[in-house]
Each structure stands twice: as C-alpha cells, then as structure tokens.
C-alpha positions in Angstrom: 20.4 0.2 -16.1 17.6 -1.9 -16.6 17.5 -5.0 -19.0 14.3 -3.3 -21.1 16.3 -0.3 -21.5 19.1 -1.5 -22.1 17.4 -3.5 -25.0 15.6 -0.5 -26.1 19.0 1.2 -26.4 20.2 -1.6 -28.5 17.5 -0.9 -31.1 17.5 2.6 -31.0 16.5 3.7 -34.6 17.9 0.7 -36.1 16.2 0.3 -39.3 16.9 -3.3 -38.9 13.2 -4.0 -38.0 11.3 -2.0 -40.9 7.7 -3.4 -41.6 6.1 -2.9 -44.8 2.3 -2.1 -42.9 4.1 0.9 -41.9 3.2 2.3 -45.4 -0.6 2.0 -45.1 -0.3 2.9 -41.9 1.2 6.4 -42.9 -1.3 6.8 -46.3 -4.1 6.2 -43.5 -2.6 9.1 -41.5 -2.2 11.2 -44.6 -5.7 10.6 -45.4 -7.4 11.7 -42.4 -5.5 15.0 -42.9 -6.4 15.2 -46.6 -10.0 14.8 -45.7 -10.3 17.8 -42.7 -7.6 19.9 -45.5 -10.7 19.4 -47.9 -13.4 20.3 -45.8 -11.2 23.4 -44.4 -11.4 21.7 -40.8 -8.4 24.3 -40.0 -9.4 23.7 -36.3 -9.2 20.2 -36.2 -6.0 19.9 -37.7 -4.6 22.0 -35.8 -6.0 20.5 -32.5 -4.5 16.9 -33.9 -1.4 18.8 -34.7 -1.3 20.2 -31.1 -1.9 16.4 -29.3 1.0 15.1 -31.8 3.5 17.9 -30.8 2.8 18.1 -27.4 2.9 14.1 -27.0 7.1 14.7 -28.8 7.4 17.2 -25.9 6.7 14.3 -23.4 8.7 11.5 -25.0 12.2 13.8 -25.0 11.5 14.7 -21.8 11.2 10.9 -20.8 14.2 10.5 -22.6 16.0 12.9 -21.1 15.4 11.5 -17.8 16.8 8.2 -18.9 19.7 9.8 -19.9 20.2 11.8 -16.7 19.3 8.6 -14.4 21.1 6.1 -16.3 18.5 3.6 -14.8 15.5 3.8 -17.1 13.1 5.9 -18.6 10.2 6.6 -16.6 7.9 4.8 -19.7 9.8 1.8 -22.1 9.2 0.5 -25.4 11.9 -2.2 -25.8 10.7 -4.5 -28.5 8.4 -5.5 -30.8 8.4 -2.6 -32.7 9.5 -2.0 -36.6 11.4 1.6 -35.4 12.2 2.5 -31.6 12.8 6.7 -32.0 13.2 7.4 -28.7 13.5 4.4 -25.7 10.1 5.4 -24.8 8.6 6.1 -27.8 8.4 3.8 -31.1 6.9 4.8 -34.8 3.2 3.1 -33.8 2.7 4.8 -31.3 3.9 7.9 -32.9 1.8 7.3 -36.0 -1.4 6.7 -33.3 -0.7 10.3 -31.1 -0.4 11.9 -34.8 -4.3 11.1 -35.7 -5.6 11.3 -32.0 -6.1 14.8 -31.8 -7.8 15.0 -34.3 -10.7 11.8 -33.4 -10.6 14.0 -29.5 -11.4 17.0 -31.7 -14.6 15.6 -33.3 -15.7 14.7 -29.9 -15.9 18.0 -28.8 -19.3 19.5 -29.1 -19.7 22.9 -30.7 -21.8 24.0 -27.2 -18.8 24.6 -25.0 -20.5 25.0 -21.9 -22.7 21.6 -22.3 -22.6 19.2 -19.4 -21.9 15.8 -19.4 -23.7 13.9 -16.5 -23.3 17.2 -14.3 -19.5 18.2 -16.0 -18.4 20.7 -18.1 -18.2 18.4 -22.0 -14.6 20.1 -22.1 -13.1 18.8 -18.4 -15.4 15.2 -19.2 -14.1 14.4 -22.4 -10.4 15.3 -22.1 -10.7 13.3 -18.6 -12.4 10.5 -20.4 -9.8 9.9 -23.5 -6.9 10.6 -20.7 -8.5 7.9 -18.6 -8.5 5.3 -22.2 -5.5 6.2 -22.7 -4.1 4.8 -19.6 -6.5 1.6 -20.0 -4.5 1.1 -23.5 -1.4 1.6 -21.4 -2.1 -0.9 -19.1 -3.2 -3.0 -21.5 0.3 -2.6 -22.8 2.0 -3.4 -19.7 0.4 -7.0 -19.1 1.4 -7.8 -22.4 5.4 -6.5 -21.7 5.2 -4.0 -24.6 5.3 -1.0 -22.6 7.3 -1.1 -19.3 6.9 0.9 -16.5 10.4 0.6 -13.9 8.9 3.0 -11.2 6.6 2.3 -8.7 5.3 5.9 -8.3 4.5 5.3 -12.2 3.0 2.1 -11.7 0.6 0.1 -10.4 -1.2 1.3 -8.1 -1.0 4.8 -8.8 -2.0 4.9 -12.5 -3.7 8.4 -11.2 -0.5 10.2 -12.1 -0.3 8.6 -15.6 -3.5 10.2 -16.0 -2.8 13.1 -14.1 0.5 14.2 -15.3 0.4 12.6 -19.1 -2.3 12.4 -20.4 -5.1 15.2 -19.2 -2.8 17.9 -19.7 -2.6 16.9 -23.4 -6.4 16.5 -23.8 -6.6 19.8 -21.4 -4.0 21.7 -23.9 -6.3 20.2 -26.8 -9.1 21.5 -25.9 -7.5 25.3 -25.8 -6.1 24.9 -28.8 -9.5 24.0 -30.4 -11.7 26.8 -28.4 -9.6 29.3 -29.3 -11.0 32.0 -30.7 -7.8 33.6 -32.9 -6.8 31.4 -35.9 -3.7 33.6 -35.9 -2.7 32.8 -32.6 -3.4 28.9 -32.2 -1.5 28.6 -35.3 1.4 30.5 -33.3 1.2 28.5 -31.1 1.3 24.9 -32.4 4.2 26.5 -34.4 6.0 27.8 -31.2 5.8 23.9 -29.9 6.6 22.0 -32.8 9.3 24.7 -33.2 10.6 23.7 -29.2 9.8 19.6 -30.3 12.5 20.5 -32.9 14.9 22.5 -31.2 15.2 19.8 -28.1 15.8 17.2 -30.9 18.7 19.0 -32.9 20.3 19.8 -29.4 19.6 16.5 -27.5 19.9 14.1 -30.0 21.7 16.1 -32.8 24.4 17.8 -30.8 24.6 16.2 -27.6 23.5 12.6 -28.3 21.5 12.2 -25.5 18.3 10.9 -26.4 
C-alpha cells in the first residue's frame, strides 16, 4: 500500500479535522439551489444534480479499486482536508462537483446546434470544462493535494483523465439538460442517485469496503 493511502485511510471520515468555513461553504451551495428553485430552473438543477451524482458514481468506483488492489486508489486525497469521505474523495471537492453542474449548465446555449469555432457548442463546452477540470487537477498534483500512483493516470497521459473522467460527466450533462421529457430526466437522475446509494449501503454499510 502506498504511504498517501495509507494516510488517507488513517483519516477516513474522522471528524477530527472539522472546519468551521465548511458552513458558508454549504449555505453558498444551498443558495445557488434556492435561487434556480425560485426561478423554476427545473433543468438546471437537475443537470447540477446529474454532474454531482454521477461524480459519487466515480469516487466509489475509485474506491473500490483501492480496496480490490490493496495498493492505491487510482486518484488520492490524503490530507489537508476538514472530512476525507472516501480515499479519493474529500467534502471540498464534494461540495465543488455539487454546484458544477449547474455553472456547465448556464454555459450551454439554448441553440443546440450552434458551433463553436467549427464544433458543435454541446461536444466544445463539455470538452472545454473536462479539459479545466484536469488543469485544476494538475494544479492539485504539484501542490501534493491530489496524488496520482499510476503512471497510465499520470503524467504524461492526462488524455485519459479527460477522456475517461471527466467528458463523460460533461457528455452525460449535457443529455440530461437537452432532454426533452421532464418525466424522464428526473427518472433518471433518480435511478443514479438511487445506484450512488445503493453502492454506498452495500460497500461501505455492509461490506466496509470503501
């Protein structure tokens, strides 16, 4: 096992490194919410919602392979964090995924078929904030906050971080928000949040995996 996940493991949802900023942190979050709830922005909500749940999809998975390698995760946050929830995954960055759908959705031009410099605004943008997102990462890295112990998931090949993370989120996004049924993206945030929940109360809950 590596020595950053073995330190992650060590503070594994120990509340002995609670923060008072994460209270305005979470009002902030609440806000942005409350604001789309009052202007009936059902499809931006929903499109945040949809980033937030299918970012928990990737951080059990990422846990689960921990668990099954017993070397390391394939992504590490082992410190400087107020609450580590998962080895890879801490409450900032949690609390960040939870409002970035919802600043990707207000990108997103009502003209879906608009090109941006020659590209679809749909393929540009979710290639764009997947392509930030990785910058942030790396960003991240240098400073030793976010640890990467694979070299196929490191430098050079940051292509599958934005490959395989991060533009299918932005991808699944921007269905969620073009959808045409109400009925049916709701059924379908709710079927993932539903599968976020489930893998939870059997990996962690049950089986103490994760």
């Amino acid at each position: 096992m590596t020595t950053d996940a073995q330190q992650a493991l060590e503070v594994l949802r120990s509340t002995n490194f609670f923060s008072w900023y994460l209270i305005p942190f979470l009002a902030l979050i609440l806000y942005v919410y409350a604001v789309e709830v009052e202007r009936k922005k059902w499809n931006i909500i929903l499109t945040g919602l949809a980033v937030w749940g299918f970012d928990w999809l990737w951080e059990t998975f990422n846990a689960l392979w921990f668990h099954t390698s017993g070397y390391s995760a394939v992504w590490v946050t082992p410190s400087h964090s107020a609450y580590v929830i998962l080895v890879g995954l801490n409450i900032e960055i949690s609390m960040m995924f939870a409002i970035a759908g919802v600043i990707f959705a207000k990108f997103l031009p009502e003209n879906r078929t608009m090109k941006i410099i020659g590209v679809n605004n749909r393929w540009f943008l979710a290639s764009f904030f997947a392509a930030f997102c990785v910058f942030v990462e790396i960003i991240l890295n240098r400073w030793g906050m976010l640890v990467w112990n694979y070299n196929w998931w490191n430098w050079p090949n940051f292509w599958l971080t934005w490959l395989c993370a991060y533009l299918p989120m932005f991808l699944f996004a921007v269905w969620i928000h073009d959808m045409l049924s109400m009925k049916r993206k709701i059924f379908i945030v709710s079927g993932l949040y539903i599968l976020d929940l489930l893998l939870i109360i059997i990996f962690m809950g049950i089986l103490g995996w994760i």
